[in-house]
matplotlib code that plots the C-alpha trace (Angstrom):
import matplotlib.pyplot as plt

x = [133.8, 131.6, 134.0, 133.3, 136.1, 138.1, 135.1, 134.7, 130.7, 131.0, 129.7, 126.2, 125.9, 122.3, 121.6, 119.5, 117.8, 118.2, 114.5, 113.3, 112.2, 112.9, 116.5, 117.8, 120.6, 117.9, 116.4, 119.8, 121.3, 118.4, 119.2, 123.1, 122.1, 119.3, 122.3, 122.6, 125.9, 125.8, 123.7, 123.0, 122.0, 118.6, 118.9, 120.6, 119.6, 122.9, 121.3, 120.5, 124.3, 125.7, 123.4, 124.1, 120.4, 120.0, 118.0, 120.5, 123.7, 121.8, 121.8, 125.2, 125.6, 126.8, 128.7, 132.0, 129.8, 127.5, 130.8, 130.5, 128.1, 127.5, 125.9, 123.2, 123.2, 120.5, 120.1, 119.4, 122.5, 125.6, 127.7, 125.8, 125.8, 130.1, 130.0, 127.7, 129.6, 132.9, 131.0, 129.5, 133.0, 134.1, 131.9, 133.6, 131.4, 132.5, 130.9, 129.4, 125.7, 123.7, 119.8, 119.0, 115.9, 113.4, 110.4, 108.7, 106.7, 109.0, 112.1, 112.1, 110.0, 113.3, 115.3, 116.4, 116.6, 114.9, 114.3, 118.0, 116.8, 115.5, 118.9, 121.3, 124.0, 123.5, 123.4, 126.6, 128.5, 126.9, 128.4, 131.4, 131.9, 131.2, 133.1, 136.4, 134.7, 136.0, 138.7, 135.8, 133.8, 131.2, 127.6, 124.4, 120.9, 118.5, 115.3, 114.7, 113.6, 111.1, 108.5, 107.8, 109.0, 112.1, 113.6, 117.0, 118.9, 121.2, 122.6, 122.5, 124.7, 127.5, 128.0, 127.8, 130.3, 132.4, 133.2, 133.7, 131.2, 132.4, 128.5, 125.0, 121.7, 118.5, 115.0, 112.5, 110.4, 110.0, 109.7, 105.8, 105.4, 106.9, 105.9, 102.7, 102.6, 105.4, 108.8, 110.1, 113.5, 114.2, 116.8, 118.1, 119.3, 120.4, 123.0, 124.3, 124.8, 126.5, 129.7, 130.8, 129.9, 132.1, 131.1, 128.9, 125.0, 122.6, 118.6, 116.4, 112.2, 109.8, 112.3, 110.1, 110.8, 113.9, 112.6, 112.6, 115.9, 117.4, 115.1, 116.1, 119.4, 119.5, 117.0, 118.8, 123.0, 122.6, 125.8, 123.3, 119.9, 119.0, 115.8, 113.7, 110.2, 110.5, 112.9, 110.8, 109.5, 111.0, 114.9, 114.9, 114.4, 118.4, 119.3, 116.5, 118.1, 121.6, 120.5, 118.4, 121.0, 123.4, 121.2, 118.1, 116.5, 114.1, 115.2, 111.6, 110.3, 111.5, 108.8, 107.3, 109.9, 112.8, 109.8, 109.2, 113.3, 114.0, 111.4, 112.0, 115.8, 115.0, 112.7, 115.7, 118.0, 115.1, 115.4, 118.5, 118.8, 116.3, 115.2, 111.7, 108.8, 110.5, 111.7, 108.5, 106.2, 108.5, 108.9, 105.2, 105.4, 107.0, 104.6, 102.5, 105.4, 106.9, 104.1, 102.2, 99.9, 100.2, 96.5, 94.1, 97.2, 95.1, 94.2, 98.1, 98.8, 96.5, 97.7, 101.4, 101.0, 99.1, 101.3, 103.1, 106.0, 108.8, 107.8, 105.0, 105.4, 108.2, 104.9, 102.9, 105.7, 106.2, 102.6, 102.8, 105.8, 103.9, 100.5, 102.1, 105.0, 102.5, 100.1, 102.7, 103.9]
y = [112.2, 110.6, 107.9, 105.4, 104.2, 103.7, 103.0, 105.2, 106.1, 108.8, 112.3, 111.7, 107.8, 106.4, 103.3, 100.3, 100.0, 96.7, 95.4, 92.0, 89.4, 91.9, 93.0, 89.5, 88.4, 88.3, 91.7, 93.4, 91.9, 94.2, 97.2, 96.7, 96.5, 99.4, 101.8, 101.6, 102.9, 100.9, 98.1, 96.1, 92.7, 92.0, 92.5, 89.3, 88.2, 88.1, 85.3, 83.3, 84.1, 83.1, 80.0, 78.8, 79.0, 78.3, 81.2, 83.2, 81.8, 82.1, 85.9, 85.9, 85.4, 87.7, 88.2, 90.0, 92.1, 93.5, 95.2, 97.7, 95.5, 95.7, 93.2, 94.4, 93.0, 93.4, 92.2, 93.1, 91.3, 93.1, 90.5, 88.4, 91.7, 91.3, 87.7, 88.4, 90.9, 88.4, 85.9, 88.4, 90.3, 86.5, 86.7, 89.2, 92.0, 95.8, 96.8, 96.3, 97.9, 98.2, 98.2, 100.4, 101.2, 98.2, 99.2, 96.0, 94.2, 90.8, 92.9, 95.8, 93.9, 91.9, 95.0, 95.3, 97.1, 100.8, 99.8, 100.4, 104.2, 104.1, 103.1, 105.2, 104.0, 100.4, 101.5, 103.1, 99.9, 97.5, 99.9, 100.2, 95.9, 95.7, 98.5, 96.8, 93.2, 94.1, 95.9, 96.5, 100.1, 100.2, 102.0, 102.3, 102.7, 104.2, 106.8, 110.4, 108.7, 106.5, 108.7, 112.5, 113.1, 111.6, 112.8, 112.0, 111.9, 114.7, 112.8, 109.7, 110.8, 112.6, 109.7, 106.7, 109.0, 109.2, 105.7, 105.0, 104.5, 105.8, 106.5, 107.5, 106.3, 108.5, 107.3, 110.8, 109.0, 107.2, 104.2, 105.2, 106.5, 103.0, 103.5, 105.9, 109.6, 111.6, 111.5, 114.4, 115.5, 118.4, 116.5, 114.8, 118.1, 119.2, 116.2, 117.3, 120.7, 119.8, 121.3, 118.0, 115.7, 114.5, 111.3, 110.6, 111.2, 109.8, 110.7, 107.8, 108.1, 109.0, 109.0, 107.9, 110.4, 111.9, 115.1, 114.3, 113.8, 116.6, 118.2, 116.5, 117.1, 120.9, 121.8, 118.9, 119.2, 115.0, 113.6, 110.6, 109.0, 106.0, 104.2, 101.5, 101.1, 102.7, 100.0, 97.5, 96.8, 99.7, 99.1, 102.0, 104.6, 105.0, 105.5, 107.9, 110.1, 110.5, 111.2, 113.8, 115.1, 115.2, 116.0, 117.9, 115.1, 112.4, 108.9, 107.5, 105.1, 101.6, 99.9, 96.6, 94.8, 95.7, 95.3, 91.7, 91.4, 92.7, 90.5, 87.4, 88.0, 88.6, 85.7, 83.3, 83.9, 83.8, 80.3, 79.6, 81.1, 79.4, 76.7, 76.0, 76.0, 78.9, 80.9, 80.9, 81.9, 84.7, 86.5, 86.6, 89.9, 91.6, 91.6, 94.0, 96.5, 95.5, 96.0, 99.2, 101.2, 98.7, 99.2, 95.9, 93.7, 92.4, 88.9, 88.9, 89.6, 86.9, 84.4, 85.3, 84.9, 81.8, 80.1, 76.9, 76.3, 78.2, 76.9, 78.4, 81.7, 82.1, 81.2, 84.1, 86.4, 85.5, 86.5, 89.5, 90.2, 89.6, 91.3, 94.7, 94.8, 94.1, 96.8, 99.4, 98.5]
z = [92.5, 95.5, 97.3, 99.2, 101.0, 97.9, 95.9, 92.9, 92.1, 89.7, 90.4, 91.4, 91.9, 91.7, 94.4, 94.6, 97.4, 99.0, 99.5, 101.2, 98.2, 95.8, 95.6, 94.7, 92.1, 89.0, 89.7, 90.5, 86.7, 84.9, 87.3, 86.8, 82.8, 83.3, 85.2, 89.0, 90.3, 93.9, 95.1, 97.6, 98.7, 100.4, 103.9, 105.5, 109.1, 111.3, 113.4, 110.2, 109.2, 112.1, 112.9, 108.8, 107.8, 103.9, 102.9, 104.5, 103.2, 99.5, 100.0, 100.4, 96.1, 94.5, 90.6, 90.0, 87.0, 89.7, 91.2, 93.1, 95.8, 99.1, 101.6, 104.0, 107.5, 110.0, 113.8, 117.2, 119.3, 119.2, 119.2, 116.4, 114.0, 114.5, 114.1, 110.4, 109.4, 109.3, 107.1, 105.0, 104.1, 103.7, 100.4, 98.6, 98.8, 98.3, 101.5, 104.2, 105.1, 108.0, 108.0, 110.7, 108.7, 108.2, 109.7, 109.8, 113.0, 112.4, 112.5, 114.6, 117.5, 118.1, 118.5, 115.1, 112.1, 112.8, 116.4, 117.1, 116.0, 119.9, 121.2, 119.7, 122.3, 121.4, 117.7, 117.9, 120.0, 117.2, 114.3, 116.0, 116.0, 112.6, 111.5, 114.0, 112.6, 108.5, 106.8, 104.4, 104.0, 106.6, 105.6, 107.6, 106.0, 108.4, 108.8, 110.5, 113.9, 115.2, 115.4, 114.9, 118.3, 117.9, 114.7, 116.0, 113.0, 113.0, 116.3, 114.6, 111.8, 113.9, 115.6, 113.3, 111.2, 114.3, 114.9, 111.3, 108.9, 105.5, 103.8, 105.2, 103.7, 104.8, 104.3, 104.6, 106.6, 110.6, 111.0, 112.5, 109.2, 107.8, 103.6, 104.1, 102.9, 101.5, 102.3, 104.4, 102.5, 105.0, 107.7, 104.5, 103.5, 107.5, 107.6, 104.8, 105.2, 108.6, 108.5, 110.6, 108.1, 106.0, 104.5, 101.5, 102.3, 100.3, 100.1, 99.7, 99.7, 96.8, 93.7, 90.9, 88.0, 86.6, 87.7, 90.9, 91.3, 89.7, 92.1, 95.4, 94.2, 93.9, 96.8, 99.5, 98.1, 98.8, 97.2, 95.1, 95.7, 96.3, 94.5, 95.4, 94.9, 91.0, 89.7, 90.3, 87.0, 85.7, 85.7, 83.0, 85.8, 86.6, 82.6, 82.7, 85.6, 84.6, 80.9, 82.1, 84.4, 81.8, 78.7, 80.1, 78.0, 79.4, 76.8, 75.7, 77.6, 76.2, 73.7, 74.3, 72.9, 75.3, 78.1, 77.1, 76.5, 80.0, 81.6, 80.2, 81.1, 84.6, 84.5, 83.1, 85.6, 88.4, 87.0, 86.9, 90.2, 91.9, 89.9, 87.9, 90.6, 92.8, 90.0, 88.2, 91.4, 92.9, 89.6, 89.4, 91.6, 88.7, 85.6, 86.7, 87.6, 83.8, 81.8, 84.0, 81.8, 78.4, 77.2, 77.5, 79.5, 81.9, 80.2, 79.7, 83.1, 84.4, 82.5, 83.4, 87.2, 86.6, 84.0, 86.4, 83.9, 82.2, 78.8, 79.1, 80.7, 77.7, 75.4, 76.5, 76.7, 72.8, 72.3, 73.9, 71.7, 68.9, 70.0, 71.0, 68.3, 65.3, 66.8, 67.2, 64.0]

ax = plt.figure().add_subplot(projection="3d")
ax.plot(x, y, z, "-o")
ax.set_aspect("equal")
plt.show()
C-alpha cells in the first residue's frame, strides 16, 4: 500500500498531473470518473495567493468527491511560498505540492518553479517553511536538473526528503529540455533504488499507453506514475492502466457515445464552473484531444471550436451522437 502521509493510494496509485489551463475542477471530475488515484490542482501563484488575486483564489476550489486532492503552489520568495501554503491548507485540500518543475519563461525567469532546481539551498529553506507552514502532507514535483550538466536530482531528493516532504514527483526531463524529446527514466529509477529513500517516488514523462506503464513500472521499481499530457481528451487512459495491470487486458477503447457523453459532461460543468462565454471558449482546447482519430471529424471539430453558445455546442454534439452511433450501428 503506497502512503502518503496517512493517505491511502492503493498499490500502484496513478496521478494527475497538475497542468496550467488544463487541470481545472471540470477536467479533473472526468479523470476522477475515468480512475485517477491523486490529483492535483493547477499550479497556484503564491504571490497571487497572498496578494488575493481572483484567478488565484478560483484555483483554490475544490469538491469533497475529488478526495484525495492536493493543491500545487509555486513561487520564487520564501517567505510568500509559507504565507500560500497557510491559505491553501485553509481550503481543505489533502496536501500540499510544490512545483519545482514548470519550465516555463514567465515562471522560472522570476526564480520560480524549476529555477529553484539551480538553488538547491534556497529550495530546501522554501520546502522546509511550507512543510513548518501546514500540519498537512508536504510533496514536491520537480525534474532531473536544469540542464544536462546539472542533473542534480539524486541531491535534490535526499534532501527535500530530509526536511520533510512525505512524496517525490520526477519529470524525466530538464527543464532545458522543457517538453522536447523523450523522457529520460534512468535517475527516476536511481532515487528509488536509493537505500536512503524512504518516501513514495513517483515517475512522471511520456506515459501514454498501458504498456508503458507496466513497463516503467518493472524496469524503474517507481511506487506509481503520474500522467498528464494523455488524459487530456482521453480520461480513459487511467482505467486502461490498472485493468491491464491487473488483467493483462487492455478494455476497448470507449465508442462514440461515451466520447460525446464524457465531453459534453466536461463541457457542463466548464459551464457551470465558469459561466457561458468562458466556459464555452476554454473547453474548446479539448475537442480535438476527445474525438482524435474519429474518421471525417474535421467539419465537426470546426464547428465545435467555433460554436459561441452552449445551446449550440450541445446541438452539434447531438449530431455527432447521431452521425457516429447510426454508422457504427
Amino acid at each position: 500500500m503506497v502512503k502518503i502521509g496517512h493517505i491511502e493510494l492503493g498499490e500502484f496509485p496513478l496521478l494527475l498531473a497538475p497542468m496550467e489551463d488544463v487541470s481545472d475542477p471540470p477536467f479533473r471530475a472526468v479523470c476522477k470518473e475515468g480512475g485517477a488515484d491523486l490529483m492535483y490542482t493547477e499550479f497556484i501563484s503564491s504571490e497571487g495567493l497572498i496578494r488575493h488575486a481572483a484567478k488565484s483564489k478560483q484555483k483554490l476550489d475544490i469538491f469533497e468527491y475529488e478526495r484525495p486532492i492536493g493543491i500545487q503552489l509555486f513561487g520564487g520568495n520564501v517567505d510568500s511560498m509559507r504565507e500560500a501554503a497557510e491559505i491553501a491548507a485553509a481550503a481543505g485540500p489533502d496536501l500540499i505540492d510544490i512545483n519545482y518543475g514548470c519550465p516555463v519563461k514567465a515562471v522560472a525567469c522570476k526564480g520560480a518553479g524549476a529555477a529553484l532546481l539551480q538553488d538547491v539551498p534556497k529550495m530546501v529553506r522554501m520546502t522546509e517553511e511550507v512543510v513548518k507552514a501546514t500540519s498537512l502532507p508536504v510533496t514536491v514535483k520537480t525534474r532531473l536538473g536544469w540542464d544536462e550538466n546539472t542533473k542534480n536530482i539524486l541531491e535534490v531528493a535526499e534532501r527535500l526528503q530530509d526536511i520533510g516532504i512525505q512524496a517525490l514527483s520526477i519529470h524525466g526531463r530538464t527543464r532545458v529540455q522543457m517538453y522536447k524529446g523523450s523522457a529520460d527514466w534512468t535517475l527516476i529509477g536511481k532515487v528509488k533504488e536509493n537505500p536512503r529513500m524512504r518516501i513514495p517516488i513517483f515517475g512522471n514523462g511520456d506515459i501514454d499507453s498501458p504498456q508503458k506503464a507496466l513497463e516503467y513500472k518493472n524496469r524503474y521499481g517507481v511506487d506509481g506514475v503520474m500522467i498528464g499530457r494523455a488524459a487530456i481528451g482521453y480520461p480513459w487512459i487511467f482505467q486502461e492502466i490498472k485493468s491491464y495491470l491487473n488483467h493483462g487486458e487492455r478494455p476497448l477503447p470507449p465508442d462514440m457515445a461515451e466520447r460525446v457523453r464524457v465531453a459534453r459532461q466536461h463541457f457542463d460543468f466548464s459551464i457551470r464552473w465558469k459561466g457561458d462565454k468562458l466556459g464555452v471558449f476554454e473547453m474548446r482546447r479539448h475537442y480535438t484531444n476527445y474525438f482524435r482519430s474519429v474518421p471525417d471529424f474535421k467539419t465537426f471539430r470546426t464547428r465545435l471550436v467555433e460554436a459561441p453558445t452552449p445551446e449550440e455546442v450541445h446541438a452539434i454534439l447531438d449530431e455527432v451522437a447521431e452521425t457516429y452511433v447510426s454508422v457504427a450501428g
